[in-house]
Structures are given as structure tokens and as C-alpha cells.
C-alpha positions in Angstrom: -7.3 -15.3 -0.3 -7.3 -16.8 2.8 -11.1 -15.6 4.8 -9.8 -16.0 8.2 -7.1 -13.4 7.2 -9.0 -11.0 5.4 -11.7 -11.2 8.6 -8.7 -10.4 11.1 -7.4 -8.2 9.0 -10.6 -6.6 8.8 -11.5 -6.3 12.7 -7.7 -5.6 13.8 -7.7 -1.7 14.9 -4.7 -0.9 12.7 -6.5 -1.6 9.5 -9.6 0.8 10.9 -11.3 2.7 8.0 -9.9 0.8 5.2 -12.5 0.4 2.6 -13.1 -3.5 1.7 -10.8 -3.4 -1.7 -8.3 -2.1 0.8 -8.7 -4.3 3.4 -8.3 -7.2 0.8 -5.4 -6.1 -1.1 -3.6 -5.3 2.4 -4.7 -8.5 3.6 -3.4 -10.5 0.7 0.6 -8.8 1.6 -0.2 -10.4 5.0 0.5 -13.9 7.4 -1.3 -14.8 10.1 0.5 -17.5 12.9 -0.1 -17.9 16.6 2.6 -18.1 19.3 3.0 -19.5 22.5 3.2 -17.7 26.1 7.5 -17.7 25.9 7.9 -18.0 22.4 10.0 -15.2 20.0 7.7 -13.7 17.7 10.4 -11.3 16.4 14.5 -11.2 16.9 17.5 -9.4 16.0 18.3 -12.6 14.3 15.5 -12.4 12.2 16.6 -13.5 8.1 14.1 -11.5 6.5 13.4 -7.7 7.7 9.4 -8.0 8.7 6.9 -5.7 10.2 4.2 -7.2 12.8 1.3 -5.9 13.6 -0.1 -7.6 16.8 -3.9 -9.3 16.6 -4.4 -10.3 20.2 -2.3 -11.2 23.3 0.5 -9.1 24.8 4.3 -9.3 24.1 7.3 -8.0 25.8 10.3 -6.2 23.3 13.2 -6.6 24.7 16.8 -4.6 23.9 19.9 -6.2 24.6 22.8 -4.0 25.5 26.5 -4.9 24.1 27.1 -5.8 27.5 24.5 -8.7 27.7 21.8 -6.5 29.9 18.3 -6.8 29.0 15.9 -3.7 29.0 12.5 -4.1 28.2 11.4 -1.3 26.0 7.8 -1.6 25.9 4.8 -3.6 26.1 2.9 -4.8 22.9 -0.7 -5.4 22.5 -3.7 -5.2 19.8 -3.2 -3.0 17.0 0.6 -2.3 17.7 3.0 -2.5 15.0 6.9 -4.0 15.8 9.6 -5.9 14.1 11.5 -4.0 11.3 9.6 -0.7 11.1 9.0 0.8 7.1 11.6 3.4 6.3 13.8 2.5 9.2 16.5 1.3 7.5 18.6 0.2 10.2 19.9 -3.3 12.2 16.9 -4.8 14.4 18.0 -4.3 17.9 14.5 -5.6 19.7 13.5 -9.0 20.5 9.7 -9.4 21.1 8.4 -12.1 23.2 5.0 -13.9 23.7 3.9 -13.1 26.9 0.3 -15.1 26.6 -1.3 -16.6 23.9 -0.7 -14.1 20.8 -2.5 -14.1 17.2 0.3 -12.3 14.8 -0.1 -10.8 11.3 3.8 -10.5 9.6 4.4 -8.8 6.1 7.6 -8.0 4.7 9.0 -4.8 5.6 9.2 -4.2 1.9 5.9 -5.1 1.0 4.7 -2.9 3.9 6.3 0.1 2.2 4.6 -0.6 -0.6 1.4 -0.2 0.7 2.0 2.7 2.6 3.3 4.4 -0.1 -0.6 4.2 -1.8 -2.6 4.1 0.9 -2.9 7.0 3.3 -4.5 5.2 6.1 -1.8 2.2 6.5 0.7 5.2 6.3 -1.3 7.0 9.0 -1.7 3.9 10.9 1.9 3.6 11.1 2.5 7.1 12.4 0.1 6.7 14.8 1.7 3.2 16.4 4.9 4.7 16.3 3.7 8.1 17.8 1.8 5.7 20.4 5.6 3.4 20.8 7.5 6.7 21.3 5.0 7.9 24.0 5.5 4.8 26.4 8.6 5.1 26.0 9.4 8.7 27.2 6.6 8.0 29.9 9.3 5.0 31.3 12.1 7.4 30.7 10.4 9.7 33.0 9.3 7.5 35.6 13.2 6.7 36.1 14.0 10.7 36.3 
């Protein structure tokens, strides 16, 4: 087990209340890169279907129309989860983009589902980013009303 992990994983809001046996077997499903201000973290093009949960920095996701036109569909930051979300068993149709520095964790959507399945706090902290996703969004919607 990698200790810089299992300490990110440890102070990274998603994984709040986890007890430490928790905290390490979540950690161990998880990788930890870095990306550059401009660089993809996340694509439609993506091989494997992965959740992110973001560490530090801000990203942009990005939807691209069948007609080529870009819409950006939120704003990511600590704590929020993107990629290929558990249970959503359909085509990515988000890019997500570094907009600074950003520190990343990635798991396998698979592996993610697994652990939600046992633990009631990942699952809950999975409602709640999605809950917190779906909020921005219809706050944008409305602005645009």
C-alpha cells in the first residue's frame, strides 16, 4: 500500500467518516496521478469505464453535441466524483479537462461498485456528489431561463 495514497485518501472530503480499515481497503482499489493545467483527465474515448474523484485543482467537463458544439456542463473541484459514474450503465458523453494543477484518484467503475455495495458511506458519498452535480446543473439551466 502505497502511504501517500492512503494519506490522500484519508484527508479527501469524499472518503469523510470512513473508519481507518475502510479508508485502507478503499484506498488500495484506488490511483493517484497529477495532470497538467490543459490536460484530459477523463474522455469519451476513455478504454476502460473509471470513476474519479477529484483531490485538488479545478476541471472543466465538457459535452460535445453530435453537431461538434461544446457545452460545459459543470465545474469540478475537491471531493467531486466524475468519469463513468457506478450504476450508470451508459456511453461516457463528458470530457473533463485540467483547468490548473489537479491531484486525481481513478478506480475502476467496477471496483467502485464493489465497494459501494459494502460500504454505506462510499455509497452515500456517491449520492451526495451526484445530488451536489445535479444541483449545478439545474442552477445553470435556470440562469438561461
Amino acid at each position: 500500500m502505497n502511504p501517500h495514497i492512503l494519506t490522500v485518501v484519508r484527508e479527501t472530503p469524499f472518503f469523510e467518516g470512513l473508519s481507518p480499515d475502510r479508508v485502507t481497503r478503499a484506498a488500495s482499489a484506488f490511483h493517484l496521478r497529477t495532470y497538467e493545467r490543459g490536460e484530459t483527465i477523463a474522455g469519451v474515448a476513455d478504454e476502460e469505464p473509471c470513476t474519479y474523484v477529484m483531490v485538488s485543482g479545478v476541471a472543466r467537463a465538457v459535452r460535445v453535441n453530435h453537431d461538434g458544439r461544446c457545452l460545459t456542463s459543470g465545474l469540478l473541484d475537491c471531493g467531486m466524483v466524475f468519469g463513468r459514474l457506478p450504476y450508470a450503465h451508459d456511453q461516457a458523453t463528458e470530457q473533463v479537462e485540467a483547468l490548473v494543477e489537479c491531484e486525481v484518484l481513478r478506480v475502476p467503475t467496477r471496483d467502485l461498485e464493489s465497494l459501494a455495495a459494502v460500504d454505506p458511506l462510499i455509497a452515500r458519498s456517491l449520492a451526495q456528489s451526484s445530488a451536489q452535480r445535479l444541483r449545478a446543473a439545474e442552477a445553470r439551466l435556470a440562469a438561461l431561463a
